[in-house]
Backbone atoms as SQL, in Angstrom:
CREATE TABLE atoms (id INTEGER PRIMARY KEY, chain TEXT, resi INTEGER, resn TEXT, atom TEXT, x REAL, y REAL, z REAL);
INSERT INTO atoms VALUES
  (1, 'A', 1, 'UNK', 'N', -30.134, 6.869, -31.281),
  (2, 'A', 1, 'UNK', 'CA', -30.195, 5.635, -30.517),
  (3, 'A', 1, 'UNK', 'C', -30.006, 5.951, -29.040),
  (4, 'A', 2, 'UNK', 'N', -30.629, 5.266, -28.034),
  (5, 'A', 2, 'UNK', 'CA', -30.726, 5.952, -26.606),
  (6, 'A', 2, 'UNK', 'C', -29.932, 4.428, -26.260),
  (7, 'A', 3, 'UNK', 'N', -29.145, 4.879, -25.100),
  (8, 'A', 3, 'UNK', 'CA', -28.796, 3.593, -24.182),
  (9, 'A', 3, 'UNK', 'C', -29.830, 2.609, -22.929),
  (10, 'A', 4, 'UNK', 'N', -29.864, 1.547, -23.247),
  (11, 'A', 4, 'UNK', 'CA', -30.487, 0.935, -22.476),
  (12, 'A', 4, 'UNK', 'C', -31.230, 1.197, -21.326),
  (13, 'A', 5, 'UNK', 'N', -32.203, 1.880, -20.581),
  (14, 'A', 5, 'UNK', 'CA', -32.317, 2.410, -19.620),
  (15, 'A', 5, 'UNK', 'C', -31.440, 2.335, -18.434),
  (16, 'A', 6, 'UNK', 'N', -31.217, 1.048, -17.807),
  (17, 'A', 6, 'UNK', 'CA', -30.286, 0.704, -16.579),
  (18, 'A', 6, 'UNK', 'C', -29.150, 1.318, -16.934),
  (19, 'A', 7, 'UNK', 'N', -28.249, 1.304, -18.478),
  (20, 'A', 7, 'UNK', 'CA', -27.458, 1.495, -18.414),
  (21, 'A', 7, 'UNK', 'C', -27.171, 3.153, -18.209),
  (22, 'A', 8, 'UNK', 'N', -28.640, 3.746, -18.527),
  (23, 'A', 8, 'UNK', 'CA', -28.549, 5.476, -18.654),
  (24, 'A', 8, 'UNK', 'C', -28.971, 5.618, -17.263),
  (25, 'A', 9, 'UNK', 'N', -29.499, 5.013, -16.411),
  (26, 'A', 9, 'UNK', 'CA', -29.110, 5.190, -15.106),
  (27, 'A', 9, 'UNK', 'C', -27.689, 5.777, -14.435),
  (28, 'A', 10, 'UNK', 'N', -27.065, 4.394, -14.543),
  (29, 'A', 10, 'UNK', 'CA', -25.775, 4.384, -14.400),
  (30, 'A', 10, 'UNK', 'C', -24.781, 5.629, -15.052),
  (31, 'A', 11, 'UNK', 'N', -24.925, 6.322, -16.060),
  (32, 'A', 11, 'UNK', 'CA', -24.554, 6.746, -16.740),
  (33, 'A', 11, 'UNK', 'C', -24.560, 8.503, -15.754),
  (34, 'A', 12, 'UNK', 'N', -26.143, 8.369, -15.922),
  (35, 'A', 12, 'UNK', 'CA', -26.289, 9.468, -15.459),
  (36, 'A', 12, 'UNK', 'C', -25.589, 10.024, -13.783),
  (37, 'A', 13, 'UNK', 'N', -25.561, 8.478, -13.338),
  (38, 'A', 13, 'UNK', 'CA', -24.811, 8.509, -11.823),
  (39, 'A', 13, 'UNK', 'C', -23.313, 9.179, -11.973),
  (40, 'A', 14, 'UNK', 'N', -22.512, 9.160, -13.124),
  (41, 'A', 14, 'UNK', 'CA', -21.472, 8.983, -13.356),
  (42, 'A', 14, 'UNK', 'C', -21.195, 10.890, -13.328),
  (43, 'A', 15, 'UNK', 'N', -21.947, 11.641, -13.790),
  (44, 'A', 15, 'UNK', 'CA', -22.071, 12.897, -14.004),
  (45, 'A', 15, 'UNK', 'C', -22.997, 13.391, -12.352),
  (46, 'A', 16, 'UNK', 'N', -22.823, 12.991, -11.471),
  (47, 'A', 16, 'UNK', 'CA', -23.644, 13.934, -10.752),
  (48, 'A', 16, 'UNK', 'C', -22.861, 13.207, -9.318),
  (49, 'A', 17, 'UNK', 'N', -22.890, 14.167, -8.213),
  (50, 'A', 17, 'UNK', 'CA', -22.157, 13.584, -6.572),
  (51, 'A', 17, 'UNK', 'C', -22.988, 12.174, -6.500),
  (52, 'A', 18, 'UNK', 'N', -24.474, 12.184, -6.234),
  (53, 'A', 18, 'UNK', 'CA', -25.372, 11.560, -5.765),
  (54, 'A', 18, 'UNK', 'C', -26.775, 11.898, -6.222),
  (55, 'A', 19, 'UNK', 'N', -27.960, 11.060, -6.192),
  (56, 'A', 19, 'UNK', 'CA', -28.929, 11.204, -6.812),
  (57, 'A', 19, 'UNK', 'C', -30.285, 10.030, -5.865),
  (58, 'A', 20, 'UNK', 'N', -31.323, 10.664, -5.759),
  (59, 'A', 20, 'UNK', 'CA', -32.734, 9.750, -5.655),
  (60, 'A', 20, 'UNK', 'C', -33.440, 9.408, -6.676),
  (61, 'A', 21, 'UNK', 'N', -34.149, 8.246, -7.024),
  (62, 'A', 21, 'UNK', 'CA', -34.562, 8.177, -7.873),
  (63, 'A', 21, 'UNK', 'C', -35.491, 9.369, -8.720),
  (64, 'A', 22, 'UNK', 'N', -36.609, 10.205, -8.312),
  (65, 'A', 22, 'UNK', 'CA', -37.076, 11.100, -8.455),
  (66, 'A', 22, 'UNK', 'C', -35.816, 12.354, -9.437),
  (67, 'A', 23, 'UNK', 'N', -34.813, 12.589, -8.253),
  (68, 'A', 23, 'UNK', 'CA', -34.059, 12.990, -9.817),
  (69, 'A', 23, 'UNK', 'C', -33.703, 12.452, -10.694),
  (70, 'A', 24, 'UNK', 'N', -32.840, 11.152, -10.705),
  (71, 'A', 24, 'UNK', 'CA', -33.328, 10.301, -11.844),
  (72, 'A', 24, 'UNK', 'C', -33.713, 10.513, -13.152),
  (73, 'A', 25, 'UNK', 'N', -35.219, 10.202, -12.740),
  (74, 'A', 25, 'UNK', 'CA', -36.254, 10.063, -13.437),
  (75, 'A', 25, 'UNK', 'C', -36.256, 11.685, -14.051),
  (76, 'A', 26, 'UNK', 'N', -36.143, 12.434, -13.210),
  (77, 'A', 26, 'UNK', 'CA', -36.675, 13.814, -14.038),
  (78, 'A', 26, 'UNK', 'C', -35.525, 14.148, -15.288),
  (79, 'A', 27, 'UNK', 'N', -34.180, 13.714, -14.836),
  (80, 'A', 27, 'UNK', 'CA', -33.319, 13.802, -15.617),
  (81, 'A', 27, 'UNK', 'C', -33.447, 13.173, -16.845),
  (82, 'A', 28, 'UNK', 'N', -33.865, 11.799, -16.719),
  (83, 'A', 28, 'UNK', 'CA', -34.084, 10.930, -18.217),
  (84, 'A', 28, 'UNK', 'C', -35.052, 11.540, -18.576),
  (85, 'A', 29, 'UNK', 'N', -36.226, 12.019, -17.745),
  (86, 'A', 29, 'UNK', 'CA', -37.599, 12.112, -18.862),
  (87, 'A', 29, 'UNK', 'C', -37.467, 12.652, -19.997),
  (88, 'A', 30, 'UNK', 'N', -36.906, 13.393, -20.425),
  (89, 'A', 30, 'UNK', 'CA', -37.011, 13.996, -21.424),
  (90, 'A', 30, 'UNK', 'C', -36.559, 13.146, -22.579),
  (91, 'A', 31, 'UNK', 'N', -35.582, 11.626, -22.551),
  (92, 'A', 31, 'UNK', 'CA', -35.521, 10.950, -23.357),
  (93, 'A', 31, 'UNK', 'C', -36.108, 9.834, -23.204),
  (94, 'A', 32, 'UNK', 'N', -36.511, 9.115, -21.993),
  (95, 'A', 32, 'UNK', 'CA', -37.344, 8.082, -21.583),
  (96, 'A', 32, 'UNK', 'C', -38.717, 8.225, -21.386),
  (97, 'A', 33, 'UNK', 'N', -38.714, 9.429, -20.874),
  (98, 'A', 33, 'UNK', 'CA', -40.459, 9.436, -20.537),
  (99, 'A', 33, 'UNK', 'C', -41.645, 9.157, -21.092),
  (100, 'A', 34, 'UNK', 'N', -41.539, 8.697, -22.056),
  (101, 'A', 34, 'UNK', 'CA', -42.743, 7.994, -22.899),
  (102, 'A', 34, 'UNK', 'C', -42.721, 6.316, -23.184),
  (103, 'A', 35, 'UNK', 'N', -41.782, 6.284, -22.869),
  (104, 'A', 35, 'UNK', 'CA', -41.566, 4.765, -22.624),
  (105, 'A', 35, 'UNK', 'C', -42.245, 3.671, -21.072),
  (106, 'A', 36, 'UNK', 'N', -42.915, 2.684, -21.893),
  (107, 'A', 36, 'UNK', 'CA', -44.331, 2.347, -20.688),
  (108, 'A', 36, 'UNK', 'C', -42.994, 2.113, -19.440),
  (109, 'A', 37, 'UNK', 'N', -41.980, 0.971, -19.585),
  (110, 'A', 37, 'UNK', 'CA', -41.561, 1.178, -18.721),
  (111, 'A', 37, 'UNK', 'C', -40.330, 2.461, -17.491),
  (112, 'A', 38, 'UNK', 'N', -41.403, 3.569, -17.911),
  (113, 'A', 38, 'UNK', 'CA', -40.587, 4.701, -17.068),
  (114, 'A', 38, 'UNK', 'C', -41.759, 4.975, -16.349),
  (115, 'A', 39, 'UNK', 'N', -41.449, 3.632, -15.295),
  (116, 'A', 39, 'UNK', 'CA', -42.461, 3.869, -13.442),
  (117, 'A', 39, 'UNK', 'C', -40.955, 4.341, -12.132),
  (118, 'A', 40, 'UNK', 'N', -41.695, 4.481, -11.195),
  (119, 'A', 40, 'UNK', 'CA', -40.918, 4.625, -10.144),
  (120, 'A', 40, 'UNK', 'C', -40.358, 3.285, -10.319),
  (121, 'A', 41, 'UNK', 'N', -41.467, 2.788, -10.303),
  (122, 'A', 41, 'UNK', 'CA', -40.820, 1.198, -9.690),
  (123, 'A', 41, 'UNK', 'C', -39.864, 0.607, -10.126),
  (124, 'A', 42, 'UNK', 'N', -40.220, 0.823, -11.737),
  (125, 'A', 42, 'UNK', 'CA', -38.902, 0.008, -12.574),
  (126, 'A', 42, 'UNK', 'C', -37.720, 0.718, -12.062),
  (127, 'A', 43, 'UNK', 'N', -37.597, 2.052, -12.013),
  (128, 'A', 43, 'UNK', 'CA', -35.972, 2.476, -11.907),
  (129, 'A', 43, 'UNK', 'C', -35.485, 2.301, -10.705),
  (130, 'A', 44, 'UNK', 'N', -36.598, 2.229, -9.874),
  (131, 'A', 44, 'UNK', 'CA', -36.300, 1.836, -8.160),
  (132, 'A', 44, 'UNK', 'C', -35.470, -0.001, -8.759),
  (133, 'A', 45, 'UNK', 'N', -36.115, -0.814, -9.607),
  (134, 'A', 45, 'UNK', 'CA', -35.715, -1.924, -9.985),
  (135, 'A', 45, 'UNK', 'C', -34.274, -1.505, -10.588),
  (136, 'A', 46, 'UNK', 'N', -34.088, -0.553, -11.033),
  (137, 'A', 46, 'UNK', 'CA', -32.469, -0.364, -11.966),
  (138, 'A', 46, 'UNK', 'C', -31.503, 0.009, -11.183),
  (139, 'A', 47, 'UNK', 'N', -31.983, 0.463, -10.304),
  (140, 'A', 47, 'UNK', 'CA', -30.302, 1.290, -8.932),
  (141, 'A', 47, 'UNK', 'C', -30.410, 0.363, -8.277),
  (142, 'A', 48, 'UNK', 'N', -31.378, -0.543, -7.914),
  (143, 'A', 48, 'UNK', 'CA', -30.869, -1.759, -7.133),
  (144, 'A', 48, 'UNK', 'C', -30.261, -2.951, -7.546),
  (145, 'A', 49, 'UNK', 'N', -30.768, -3.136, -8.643),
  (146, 'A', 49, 'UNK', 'CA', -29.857, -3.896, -9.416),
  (147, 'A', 49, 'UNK', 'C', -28.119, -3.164, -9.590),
  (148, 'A', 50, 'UNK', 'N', -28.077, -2.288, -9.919),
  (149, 'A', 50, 'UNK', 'CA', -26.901, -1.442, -9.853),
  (150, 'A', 50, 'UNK', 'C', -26.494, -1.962, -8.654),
  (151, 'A', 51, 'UNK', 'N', -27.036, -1.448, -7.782),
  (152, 'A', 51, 'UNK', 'CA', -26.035, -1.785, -6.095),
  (153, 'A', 51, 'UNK', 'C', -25.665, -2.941, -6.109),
  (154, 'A', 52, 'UNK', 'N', -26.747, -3.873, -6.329),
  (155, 'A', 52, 'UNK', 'CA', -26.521, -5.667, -5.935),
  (156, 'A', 52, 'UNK', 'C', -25.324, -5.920, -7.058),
  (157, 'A', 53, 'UNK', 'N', -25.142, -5.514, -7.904),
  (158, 'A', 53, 'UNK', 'CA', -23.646, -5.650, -8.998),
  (159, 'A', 53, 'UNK', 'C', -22.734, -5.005, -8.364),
  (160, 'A', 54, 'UNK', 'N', -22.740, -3.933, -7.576),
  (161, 'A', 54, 'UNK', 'CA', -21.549, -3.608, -7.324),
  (162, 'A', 54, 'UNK', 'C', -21.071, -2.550, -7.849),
  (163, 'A', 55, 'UNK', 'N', -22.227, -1.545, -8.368),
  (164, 'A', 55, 'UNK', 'CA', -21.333, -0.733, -9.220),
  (165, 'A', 55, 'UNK', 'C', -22.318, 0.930, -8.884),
  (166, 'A', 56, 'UNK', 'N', -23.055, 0.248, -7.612),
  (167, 'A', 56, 'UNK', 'CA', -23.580, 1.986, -7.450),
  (168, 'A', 56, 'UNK', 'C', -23.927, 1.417, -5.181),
  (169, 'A', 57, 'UNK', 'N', -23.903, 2.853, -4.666),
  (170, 'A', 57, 'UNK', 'CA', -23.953, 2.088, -3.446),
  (171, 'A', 57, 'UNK', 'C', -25.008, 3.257, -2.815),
  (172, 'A', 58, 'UNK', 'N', -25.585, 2.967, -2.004),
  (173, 'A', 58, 'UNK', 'CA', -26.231, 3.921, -0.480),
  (174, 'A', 58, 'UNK', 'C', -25.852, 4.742, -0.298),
  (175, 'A', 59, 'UNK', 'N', -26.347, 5.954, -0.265),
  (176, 'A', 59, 'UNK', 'CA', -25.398, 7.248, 0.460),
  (177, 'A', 59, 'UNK', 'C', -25.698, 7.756, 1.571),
  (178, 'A', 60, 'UNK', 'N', -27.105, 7.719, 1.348),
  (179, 'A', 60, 'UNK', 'CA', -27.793, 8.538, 2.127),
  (180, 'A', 60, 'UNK', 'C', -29.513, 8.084, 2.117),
  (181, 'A', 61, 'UNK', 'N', -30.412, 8.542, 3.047),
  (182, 'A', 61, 'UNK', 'CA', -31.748, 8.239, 2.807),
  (183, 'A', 61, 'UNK', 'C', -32.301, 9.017, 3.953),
  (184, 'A', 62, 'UNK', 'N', -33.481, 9.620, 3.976),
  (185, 'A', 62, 'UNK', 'CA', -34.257, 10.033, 4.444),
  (186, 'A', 62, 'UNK', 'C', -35.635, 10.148, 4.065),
  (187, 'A', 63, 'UNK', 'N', -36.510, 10.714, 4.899),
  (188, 'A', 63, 'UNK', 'CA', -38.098, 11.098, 4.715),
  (189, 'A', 63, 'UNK', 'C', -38.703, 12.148, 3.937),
  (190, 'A', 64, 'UNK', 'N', -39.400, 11.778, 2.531),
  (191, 'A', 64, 'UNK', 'CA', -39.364, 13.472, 1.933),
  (192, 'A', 64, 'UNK', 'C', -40.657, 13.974, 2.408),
  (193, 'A', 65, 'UNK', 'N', -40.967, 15.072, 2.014),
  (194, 'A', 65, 'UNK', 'CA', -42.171, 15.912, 1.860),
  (195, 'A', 65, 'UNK', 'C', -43.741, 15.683, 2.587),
  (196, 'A', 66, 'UNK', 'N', -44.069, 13.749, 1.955),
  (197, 'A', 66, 'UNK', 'CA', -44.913, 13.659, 1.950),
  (198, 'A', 66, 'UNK', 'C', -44.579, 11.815, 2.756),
  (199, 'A', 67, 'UNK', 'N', -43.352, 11.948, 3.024),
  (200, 'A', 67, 'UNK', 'CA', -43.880, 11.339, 4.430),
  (201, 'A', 67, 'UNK', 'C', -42.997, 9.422, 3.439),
  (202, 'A', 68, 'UNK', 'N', -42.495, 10.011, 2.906),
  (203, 'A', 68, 'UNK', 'CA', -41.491, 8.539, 1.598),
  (204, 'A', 68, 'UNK', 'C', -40.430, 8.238, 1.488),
  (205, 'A', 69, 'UNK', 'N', -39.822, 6.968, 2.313),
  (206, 'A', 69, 'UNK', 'CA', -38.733, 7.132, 1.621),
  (207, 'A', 69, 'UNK', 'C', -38.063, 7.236, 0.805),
  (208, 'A', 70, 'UNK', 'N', -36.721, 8.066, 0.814),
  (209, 'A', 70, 'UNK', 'CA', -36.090, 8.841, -0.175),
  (210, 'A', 70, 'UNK', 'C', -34.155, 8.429, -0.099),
  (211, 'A', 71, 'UNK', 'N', -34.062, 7.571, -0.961),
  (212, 'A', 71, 'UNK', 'CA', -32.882, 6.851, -0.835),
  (213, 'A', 71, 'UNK', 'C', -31.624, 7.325, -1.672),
  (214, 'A', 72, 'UNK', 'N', -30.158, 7.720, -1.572),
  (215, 'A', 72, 'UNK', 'CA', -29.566, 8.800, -2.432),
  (216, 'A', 72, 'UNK', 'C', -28.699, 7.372, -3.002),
  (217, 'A', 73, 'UNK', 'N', -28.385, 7.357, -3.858),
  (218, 'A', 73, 'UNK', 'CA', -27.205, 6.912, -4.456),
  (219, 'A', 73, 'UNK', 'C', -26.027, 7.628, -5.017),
  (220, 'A', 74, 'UNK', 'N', -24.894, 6.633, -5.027),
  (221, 'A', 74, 'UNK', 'CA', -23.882, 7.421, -5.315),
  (222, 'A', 74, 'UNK', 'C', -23.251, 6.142, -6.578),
  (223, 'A', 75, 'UNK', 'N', -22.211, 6.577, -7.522),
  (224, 'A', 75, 'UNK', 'CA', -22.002, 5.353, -8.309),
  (225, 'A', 75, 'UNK', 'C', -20.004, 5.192, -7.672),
  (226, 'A', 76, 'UNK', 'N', -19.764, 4.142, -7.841),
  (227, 'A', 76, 'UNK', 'CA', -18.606, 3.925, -7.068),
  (228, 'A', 76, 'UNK', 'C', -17.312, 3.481, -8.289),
  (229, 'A', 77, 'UNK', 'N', -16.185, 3.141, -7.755),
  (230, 'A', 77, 'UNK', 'CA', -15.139, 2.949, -8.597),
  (231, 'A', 77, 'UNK', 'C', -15.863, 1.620, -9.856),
  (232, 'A', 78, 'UNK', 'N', -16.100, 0.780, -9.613),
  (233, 'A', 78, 'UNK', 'CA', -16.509, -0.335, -10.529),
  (234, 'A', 78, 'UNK', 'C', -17.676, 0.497, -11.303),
  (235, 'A', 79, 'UNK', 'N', -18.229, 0.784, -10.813),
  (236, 'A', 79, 'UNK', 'CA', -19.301, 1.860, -12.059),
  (237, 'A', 79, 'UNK', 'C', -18.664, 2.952, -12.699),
  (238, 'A', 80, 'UNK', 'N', -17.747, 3.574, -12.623),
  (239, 'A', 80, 'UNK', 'CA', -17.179, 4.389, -13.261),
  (240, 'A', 80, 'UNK', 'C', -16.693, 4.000, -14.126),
  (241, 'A', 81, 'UNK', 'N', -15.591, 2.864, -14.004),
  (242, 'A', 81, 'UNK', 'CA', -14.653, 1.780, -14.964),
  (243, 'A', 81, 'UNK', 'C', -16.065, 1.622, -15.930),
  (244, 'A', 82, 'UNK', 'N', -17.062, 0.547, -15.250),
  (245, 'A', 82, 'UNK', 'CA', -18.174, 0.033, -16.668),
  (246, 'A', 82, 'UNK', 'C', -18.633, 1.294, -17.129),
  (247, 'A', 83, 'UNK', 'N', -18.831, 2.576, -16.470),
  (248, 'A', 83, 'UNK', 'CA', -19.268, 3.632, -17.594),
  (249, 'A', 83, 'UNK', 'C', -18.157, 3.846, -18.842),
  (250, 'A', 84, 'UNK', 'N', -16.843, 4.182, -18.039),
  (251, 'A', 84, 'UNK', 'CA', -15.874, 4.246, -19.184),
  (252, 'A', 84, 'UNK', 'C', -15.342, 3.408, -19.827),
  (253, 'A', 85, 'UNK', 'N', -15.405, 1.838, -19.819),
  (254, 'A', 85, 'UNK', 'CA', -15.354, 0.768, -20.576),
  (255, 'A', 85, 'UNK', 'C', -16.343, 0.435, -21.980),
  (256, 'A', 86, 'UNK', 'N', -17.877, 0.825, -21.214),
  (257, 'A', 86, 'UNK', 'CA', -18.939, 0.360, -21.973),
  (258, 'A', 86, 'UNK', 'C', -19.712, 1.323, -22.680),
  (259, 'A', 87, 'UNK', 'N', -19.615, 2.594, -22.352),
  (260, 'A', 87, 'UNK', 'CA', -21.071, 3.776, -22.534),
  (261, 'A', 87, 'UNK', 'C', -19.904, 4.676, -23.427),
  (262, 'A', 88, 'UNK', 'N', -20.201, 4.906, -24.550),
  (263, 'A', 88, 'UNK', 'CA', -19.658, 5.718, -25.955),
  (264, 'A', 88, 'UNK', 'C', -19.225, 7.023, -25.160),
  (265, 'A', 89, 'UNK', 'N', -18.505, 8.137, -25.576),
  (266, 'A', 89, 'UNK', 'CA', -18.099, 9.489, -24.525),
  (267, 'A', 89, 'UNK', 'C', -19.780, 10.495, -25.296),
  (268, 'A', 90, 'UNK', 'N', -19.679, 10.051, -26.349),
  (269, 'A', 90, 'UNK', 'CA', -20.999, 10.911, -26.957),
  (270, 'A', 90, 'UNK', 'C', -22.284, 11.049, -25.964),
  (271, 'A', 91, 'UNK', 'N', -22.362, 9.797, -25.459),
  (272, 'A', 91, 'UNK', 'CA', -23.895, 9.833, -24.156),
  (273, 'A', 91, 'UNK', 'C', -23.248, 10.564, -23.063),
  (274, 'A', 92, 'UNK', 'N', -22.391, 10.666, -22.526),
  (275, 'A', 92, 'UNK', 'CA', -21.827, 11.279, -21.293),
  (276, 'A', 92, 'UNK', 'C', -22.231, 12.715, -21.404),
  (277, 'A', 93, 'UNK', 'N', -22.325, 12.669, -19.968),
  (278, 'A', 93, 'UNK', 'CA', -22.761, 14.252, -20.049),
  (279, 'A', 93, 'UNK', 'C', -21.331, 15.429, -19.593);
């Protein structure tokens, strides 16, 4: 059974300093990636939703490679609590 995507977002925030979506994404693919909704867009839709709750924030952002912005997140005290309140220790990385 896989966790909710948003919530394996979050999850994954919980195990790493900071993250762009692009890592992200490369990180889930291997359990999401066949799933229609694994676009940029949607997960660009899941860390912002994250932020607007309160439970992941801005870190950092800059211009990558090819000229895109590239926005870092970090997950904060209230996302840590809902990781360790809500997300089993088995999904944790």
């Amino acid at each position: 059974m896989l966790l909710p995507a948003r919530t394996a977002v979050l999850n994954y925030l919980y195990g790493v300093e900071n993250a762009d979506i692009a890592q992200i994404m490369e990180a889930l693919k291997p359990l999401y990636g066949g799933e229609r909704q694994f676009t940029k867009d949607r997960y660009m839709d899941h860390v912002m939703s994250l932020e607007a709750n309160g439970m992941v924030n801005l870190c950092s952002y800059d211009l990558d490679q090819n000229g895109e912005l590239r926005m870092r997140y970090e997950i904060n005290d209230d996302g840590r609590y809902a990781v360790d309140k809500y997300v089993d220790k088995k999904y944790r990385k």
